[in-house]
Structures are given as structure tokens and as C-alpha cells.
N, C-alpha and C positions, 0 to 999 in steps of 0.2 A: 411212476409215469402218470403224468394228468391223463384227463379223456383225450384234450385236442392232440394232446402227443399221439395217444393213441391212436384215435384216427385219422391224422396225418399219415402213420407208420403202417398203418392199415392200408389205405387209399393207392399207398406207394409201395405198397407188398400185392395189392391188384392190380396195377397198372403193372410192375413187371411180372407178373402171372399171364396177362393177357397176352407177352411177346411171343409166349412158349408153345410148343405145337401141341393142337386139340386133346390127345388124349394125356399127355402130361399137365396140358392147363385145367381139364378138368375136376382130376382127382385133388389137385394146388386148389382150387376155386372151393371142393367141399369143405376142404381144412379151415380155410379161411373164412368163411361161410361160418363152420361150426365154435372159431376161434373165436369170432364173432358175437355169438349166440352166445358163450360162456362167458364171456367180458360182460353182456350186459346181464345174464345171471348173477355173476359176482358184483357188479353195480349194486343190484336191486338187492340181493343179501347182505351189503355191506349196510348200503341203505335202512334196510329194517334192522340192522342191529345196534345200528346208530341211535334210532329210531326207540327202540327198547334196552340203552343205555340212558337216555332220556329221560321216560317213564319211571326207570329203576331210579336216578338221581330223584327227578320228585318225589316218588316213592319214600324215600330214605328221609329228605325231607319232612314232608308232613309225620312219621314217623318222631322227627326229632322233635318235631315241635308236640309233637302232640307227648311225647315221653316227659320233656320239659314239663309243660302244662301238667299231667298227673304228679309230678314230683313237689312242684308248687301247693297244689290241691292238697298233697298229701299232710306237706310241713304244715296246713294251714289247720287241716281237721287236727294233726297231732297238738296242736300249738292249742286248739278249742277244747280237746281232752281235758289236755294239762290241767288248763285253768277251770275248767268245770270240776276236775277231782279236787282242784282246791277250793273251791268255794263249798265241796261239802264237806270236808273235814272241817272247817270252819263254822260252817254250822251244825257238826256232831253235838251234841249237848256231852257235860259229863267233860268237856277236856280239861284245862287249866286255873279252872276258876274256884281251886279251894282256899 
């Protein structure tokens, strides 16, 4: 159910509350009252969790990139190893040159 449904279905659950005699419309009036109140508790929690599904997707996000990013850095120094190990065998003296 949307809000406006909601308080449409609200509005129209007080107006027949109001027909009822005083002390049956009272105790009808706090329910409604408090039905009220918890609608828009659950609004606002649904809201902040919406809210902090958000955050956690960017979260995840920079995460990825940034996992990416070390994995690249990584191939890059490995790749800088390599060729440094071999340019010093290369210059060992004493290799192939008898």
C-alpha cells in the first residue's frame, strides 16, 4: 500500500470512528492515533535502510575499484621484478662465454 492509499484509508477509518459513541470512539481514536505513529516509524526505518543500502552499494563500489586498481599495480611491479631479475643474470659475468 502507497502513503496516499494509506492515508486516504486512514482518514476514512476516522471519519467512521467519529460516528461512534464517545467512549467507544475514544479508545478507536488511540489505536488510530498510535497506527498512525507506527506508519510513520516504519516510513522513516524503511527510509534509513534504504538509505544505508546505498552507502553499502558505494561502499562495494569503491571497494571494487580500488581491489581492481591493486591488482593492476600488482601485475605491474610483478612484470618490473621479472625484467630486473633478468637484466641481472645478464650481466652475471662468468655465464656463456667460453
Amino acid at each position: 500500500m502507497d502513503e496516499k492509499t494509506f492515508q486516504q484509508k486512514l482518514a476514512e477509518l476516522m471519519g467512521e470512528i467519529s460516528t461512534l459513541p464517545r467512549g467507544e470512539r475514544e479508545k478507536l481514536e488511540k489505536l488510530a492515533e498510535k497506527t498512525k505513529e507506527r506508519h510513520s516509524q516504519l516510513r522513516k526505518t524503511v527510509t534509513d535502510l534504504q538509505e544505508s543500502l546505498d552507502y553499502l552499494r558505494l561502499s562495494i563500489k569503491y571497494l571494487m575499484f580500488d581491489l581492481e586498481a591493486t591488482r593492476r599495480e600488482n601485475s605491474y611491479l610483478r612484470k618490473m621484478l621479472e625484467q630486473q631479475q633478468g637484466n641481472e643474470e645478464e650481466d652475471e659475468p662468468g655465464g656463456d662465454m667460453i
